[in-house]
C-alpha positions in Angstrom: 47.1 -2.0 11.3 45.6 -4.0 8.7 43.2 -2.8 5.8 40.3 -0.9 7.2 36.9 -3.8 7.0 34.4 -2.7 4.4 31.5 -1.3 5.2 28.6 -3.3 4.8 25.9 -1.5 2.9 22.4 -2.2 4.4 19.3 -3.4 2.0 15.6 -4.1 2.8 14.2 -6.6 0.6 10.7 -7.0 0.2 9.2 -10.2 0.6 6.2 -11.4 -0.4 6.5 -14.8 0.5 7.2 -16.1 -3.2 10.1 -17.6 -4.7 11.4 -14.7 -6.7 11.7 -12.8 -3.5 12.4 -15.6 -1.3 16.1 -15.9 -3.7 16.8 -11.9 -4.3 17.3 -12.2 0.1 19.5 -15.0 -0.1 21.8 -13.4 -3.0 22.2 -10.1 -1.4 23.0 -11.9 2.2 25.3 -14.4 0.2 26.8 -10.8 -1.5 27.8 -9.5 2.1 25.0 -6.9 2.2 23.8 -6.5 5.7 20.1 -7.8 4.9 16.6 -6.9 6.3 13.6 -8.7 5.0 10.7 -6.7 4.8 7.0 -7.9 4.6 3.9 -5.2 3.5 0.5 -6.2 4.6 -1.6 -4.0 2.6 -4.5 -5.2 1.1 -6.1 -8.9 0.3 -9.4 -10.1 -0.6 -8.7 -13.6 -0.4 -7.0 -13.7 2.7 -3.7 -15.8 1.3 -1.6 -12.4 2.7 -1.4 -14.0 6.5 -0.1 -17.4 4.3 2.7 -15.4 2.3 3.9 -13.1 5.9 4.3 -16.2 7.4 6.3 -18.3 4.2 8.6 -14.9 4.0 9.4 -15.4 7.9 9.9 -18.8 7.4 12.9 -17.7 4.6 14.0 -14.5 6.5 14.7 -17.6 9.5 16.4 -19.7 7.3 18.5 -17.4 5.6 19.3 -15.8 9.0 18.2 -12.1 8.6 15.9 -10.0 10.5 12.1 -10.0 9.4 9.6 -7.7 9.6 6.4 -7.2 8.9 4.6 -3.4 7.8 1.2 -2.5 7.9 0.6 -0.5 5.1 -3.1 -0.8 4.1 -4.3 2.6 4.8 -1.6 3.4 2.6 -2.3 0.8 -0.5 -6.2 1.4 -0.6 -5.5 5.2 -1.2 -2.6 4.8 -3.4 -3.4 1.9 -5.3 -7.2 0.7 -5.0 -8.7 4.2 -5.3 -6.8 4.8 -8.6 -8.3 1.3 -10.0 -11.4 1.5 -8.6 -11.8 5.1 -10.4 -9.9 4.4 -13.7 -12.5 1.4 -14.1 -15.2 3.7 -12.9 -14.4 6.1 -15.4 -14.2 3.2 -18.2 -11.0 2.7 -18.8 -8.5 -0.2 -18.0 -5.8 1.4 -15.6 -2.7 -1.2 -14.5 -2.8 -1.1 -10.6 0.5 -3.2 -10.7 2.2 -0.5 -12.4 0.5 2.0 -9.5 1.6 -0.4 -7.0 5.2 -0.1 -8.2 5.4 3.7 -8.3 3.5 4.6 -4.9 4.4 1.8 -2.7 7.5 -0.5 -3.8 9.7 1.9 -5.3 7.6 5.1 -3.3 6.9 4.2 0.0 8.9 0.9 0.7 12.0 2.8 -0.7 11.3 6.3 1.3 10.8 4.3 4.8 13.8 2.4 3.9 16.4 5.3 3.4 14.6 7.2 6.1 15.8 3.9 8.7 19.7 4.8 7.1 19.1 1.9 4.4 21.4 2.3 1.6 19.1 0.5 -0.9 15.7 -1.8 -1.3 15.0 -5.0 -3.3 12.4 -6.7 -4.8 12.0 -9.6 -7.0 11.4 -8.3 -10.0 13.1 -10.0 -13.3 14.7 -7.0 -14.5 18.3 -5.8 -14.7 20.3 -2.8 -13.5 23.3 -0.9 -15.0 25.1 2.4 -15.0 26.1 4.5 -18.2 28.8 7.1 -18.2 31.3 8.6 -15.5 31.6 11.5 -13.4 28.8 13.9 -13.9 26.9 12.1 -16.7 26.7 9.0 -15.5 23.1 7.7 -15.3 21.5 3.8 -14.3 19.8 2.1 -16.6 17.2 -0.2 -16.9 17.3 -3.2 -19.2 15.0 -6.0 -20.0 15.9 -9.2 -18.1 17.7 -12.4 -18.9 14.6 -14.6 -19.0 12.7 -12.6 -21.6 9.1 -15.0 -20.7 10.2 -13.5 -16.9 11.0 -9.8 -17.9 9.0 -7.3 -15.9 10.6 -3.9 -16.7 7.0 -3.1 -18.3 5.7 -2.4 -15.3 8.6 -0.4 -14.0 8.6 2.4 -16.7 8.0 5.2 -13.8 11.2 4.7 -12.0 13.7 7.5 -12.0 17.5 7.9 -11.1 16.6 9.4 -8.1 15.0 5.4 -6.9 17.7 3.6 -9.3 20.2 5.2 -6.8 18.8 3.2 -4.5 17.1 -0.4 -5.9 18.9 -4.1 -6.5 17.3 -6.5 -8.9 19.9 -9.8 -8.6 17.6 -12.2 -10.5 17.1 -10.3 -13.4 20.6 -11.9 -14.3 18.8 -15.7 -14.5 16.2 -17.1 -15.7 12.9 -18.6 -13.7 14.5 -22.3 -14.0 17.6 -20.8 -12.6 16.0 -19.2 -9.3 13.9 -22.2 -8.3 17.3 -24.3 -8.7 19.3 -22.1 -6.2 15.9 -22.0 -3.9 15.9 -26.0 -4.0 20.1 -26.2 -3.3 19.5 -23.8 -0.3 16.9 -25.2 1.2 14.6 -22.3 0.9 10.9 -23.2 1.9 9.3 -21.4 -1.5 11.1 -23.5 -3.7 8.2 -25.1 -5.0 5.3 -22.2 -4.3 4.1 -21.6 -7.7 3.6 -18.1 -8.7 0.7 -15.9 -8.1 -1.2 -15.0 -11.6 -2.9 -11.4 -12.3 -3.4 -8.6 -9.8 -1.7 -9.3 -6.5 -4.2 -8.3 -4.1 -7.1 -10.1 -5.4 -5.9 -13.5 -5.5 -8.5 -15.7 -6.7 -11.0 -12.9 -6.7 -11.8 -11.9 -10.4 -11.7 -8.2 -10.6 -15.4 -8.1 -11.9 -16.0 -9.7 -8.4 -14.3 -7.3 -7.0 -15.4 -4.2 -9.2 -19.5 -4.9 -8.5 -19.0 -4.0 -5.0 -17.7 -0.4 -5.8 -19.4 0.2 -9.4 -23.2 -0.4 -10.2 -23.9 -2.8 -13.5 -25.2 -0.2 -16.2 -26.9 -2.2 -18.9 -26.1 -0.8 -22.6 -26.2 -1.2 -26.2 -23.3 -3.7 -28.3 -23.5 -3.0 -31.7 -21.2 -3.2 -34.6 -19.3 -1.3 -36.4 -22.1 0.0 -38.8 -24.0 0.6 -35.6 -26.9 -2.8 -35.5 -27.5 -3.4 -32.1 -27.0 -7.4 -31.5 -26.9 -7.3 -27.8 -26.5 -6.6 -24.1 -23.8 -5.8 -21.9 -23.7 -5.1 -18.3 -21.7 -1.9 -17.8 -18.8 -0.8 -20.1 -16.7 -0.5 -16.7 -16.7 -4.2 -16.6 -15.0 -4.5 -20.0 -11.8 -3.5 -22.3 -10.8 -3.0 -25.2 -9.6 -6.7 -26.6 -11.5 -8.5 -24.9 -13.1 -11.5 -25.8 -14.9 -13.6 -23.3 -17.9 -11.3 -23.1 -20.8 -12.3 -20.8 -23.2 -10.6 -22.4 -26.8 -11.1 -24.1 -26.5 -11.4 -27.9 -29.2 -11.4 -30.4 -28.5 -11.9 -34.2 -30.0 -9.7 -36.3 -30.6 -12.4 -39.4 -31.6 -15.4 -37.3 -32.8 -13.8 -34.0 -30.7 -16.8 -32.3 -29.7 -15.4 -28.8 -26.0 -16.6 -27.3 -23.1 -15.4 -25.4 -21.3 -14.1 -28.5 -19.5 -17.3 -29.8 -21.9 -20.3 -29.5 -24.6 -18.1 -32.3 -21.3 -17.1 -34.5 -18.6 -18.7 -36.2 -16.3 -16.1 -35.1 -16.1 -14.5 -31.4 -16.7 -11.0 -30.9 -14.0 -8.5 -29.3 -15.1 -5.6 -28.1 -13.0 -3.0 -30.4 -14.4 0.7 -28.7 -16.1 1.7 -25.7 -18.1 5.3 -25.6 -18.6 6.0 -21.9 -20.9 8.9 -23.1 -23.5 6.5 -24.5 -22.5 3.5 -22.5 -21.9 1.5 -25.6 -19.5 -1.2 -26.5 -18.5 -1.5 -30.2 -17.6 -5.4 -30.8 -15.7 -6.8 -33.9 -16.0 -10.2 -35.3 -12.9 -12.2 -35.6 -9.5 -11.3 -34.2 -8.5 -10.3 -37.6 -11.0 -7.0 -37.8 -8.9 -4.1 -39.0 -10.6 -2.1 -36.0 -9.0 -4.1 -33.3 -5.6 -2.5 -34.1 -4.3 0.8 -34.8 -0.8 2.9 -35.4 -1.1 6.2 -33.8 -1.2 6.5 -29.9 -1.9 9.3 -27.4 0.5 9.4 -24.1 0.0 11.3 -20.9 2.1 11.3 -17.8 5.5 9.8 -19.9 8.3 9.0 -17.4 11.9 8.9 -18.7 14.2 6.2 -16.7 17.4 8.9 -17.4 15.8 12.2 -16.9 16.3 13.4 -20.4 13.3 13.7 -22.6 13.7 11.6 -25.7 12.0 12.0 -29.3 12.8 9.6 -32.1 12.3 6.1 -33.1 12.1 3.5 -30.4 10.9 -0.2 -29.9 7.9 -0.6 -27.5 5.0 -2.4 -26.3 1.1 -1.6 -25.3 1.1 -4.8 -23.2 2.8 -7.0 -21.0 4.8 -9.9 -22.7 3.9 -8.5 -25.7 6.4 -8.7 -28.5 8.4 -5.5 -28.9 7.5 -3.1 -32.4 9.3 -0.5 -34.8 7.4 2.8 -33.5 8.2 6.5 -33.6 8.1 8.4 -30.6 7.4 12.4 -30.7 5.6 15.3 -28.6 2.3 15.6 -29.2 2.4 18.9 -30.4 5.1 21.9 -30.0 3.1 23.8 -27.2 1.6 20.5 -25.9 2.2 20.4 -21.8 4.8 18.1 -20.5 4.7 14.4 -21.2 2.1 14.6 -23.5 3.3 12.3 -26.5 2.3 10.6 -29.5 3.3 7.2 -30.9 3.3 5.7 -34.1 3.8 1.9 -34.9 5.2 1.1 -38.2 2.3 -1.4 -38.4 -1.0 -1.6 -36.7 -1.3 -2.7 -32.9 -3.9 -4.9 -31.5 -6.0 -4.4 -28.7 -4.8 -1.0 -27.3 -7.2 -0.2 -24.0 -7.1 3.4 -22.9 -5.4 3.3 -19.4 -2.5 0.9 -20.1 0.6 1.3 -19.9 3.2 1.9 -23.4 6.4 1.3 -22.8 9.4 1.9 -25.3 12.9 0.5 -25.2 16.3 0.9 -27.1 16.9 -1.4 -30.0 19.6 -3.0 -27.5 16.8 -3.2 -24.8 17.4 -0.4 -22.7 14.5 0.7 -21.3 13.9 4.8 -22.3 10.5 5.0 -20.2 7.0 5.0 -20.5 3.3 6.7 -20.5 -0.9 5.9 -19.7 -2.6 5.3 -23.3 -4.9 8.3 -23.5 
């Protein structure tokens, strides 16, 4: 008898009826994995989620796999909406995309999956996968992806080994260009579909929009640093830290000229602080104002990708796409409870909103894991 045929190992990718996705199916089927495409319906405002089921069956047809589509919107408004809808309610900025990533994708998606004898699950995320070590120490890895403008492992700082056992990410090896070529030579019916921009469920909902129906507008004080009240604001849940387009009622104390914060000044105004207790935003004047940035950060609920707690210098980030800085990373204190951290930039960070994510990498870009800003 000849050689014994290799067993094909089964994966569920999930589709959401973009490119990215669209190619990560078509790699794995063109790898001899035994492919299932997988649509989520959770939850849309827009109503562009019955458009992106039916462009993912559309691929799942032409690649030749069996599609399916999971209702799991019960699911994502507990998991995922609650916590937003809460953070922002409590007047910070949380990252629902990092949420959606630990509760449903790499939570849900992936216990479903092994529970129907799946061997793994895929998404389309631009980040790559590797393995360290042998035998009893080896651990997987997480590393920034090829196309560092593409690179997504920010948002993936929760993942475990226990889930990296059991996840594929094939077009964290190219860059965008790249997928959108093999798309076009296969035919694939996203090759052109541009990209959906900020939080997935919203669409082109803002997420003030969306916010007002769930939190009341709370009118407060904006003042400076030395405390002069020069305006307005509608509710501090409405704003964070860094931000710049304001929407708000001004008044100049030395002119008593009224604006929106940048037609009355020379410089805009970021708001720099927000004090839930007395429902006041603290605004600085130009993006150069010392008190936009800071060294020293508070971390709660840090994750570690291998398992192992890690103390010691690092290089890391306090925002998506943001360029990667010299920063120590340490416990809090010696009795502080677990994942409680603090970390310290060589040099002053902009913009760091309570409720974001920090993420800390390797100097050779391995990702070590992450924590919420506190």
């Amino acid at each position: 008898m000849g050689m014994m045929a290799r067993i094909r190992k089964t994966v569920l990718v999930g589709m959401s009826g973009g490119v990215d996705s669209s190619v990560t199916a078509l790699l794995l089927a063109r790898r001899g994995y035994r492919v299932i495409g997988v649509f989520m319906r959770s939850y849309n405002v827009d109503g562009c989620a019955e458009r992106d089921a039916e462009d993912a069956r559309r691929v799942a047809e032409h690649i030749g796999i069996p599609f399916y589509v999971w209702d799991i919107e019960a699911e994502y408004r507990a998991r995922v909406i609650e916590y937003m809808i809460d953070g922002y309610r409590r007047g910070i900025t949380p990252n629902p995309d990092v949420m959606c990533n630990r509760e449903i994708k790499f939570g849900l998606f992936l216990e479903r999956a092994r529970a129907m004898g799946a061997d793994f699950v895929a998404t389309g995320h631009y980040v790559r996968i590797g393995k360290t070590g042998a035998g009893a120490r080896a651990r997987f890895v997480l590393r920034a992806a090829h196309d560092p403008q593409k690179d997504q492992s920010y948002f993936l700082w929760t993942l475990g080994q226990g889930q990296l056992a059991h996840c594929l990410f094939p077009i964290g090896a190219y860059k965008k260009p790249e997928v959108r070529a093999i798309a076009r030579r296969a035919g694939l019916p996203t090759a052109e579909k541009k990209d959906s921009q900020g939080i997935c469920f919203l669409g082109q909902v803002s997420i003030e929009d969306f916010l007002k129906a769930y939190i009341p507008e709370t009118p407060g004080a904006i003042v400076t640093g030395d405390g002069t009240r020069i305006g307005l604001h509608r509710g501090i849940q409405f704003y964070t830290i860094g931000q710049r387009h304001l929407d708000a009622e001004f008044v100049f104390p030395k002119t008593g000229a009224t604006g929106t914060g940048t037609s009355a000044a020379r410089k805009p105004f970021y708001v720099a602080a927000k004090d839930p207790a007395t429902n006041t935003i603290t605004v600085a004047q130009g993006a150069d104002d010392p008190s936009l940035a800071r060294k020293d950060i508070r971390l709660v609920q840090v994750s570690f990708v291998r398992g192992d707690a890690y103390e010691g210098p690092v290089m890391a980030r306090v925002r998506y796409r943001q360029p990667l800085a010299r920063a120590t990373l340490r416990r809090a204190a010696p009795n502080a409870e677990d994942g409680v951290y603090a970390l310290t930039f060589a040099a002053p960070q902009k913009f760091i909103a309570e409720g974001q994510s920090a993420v800390f990498y390797t100097p050779k870009g391995e990702m070590l894991g992450g924590g919420v800003i506190a």
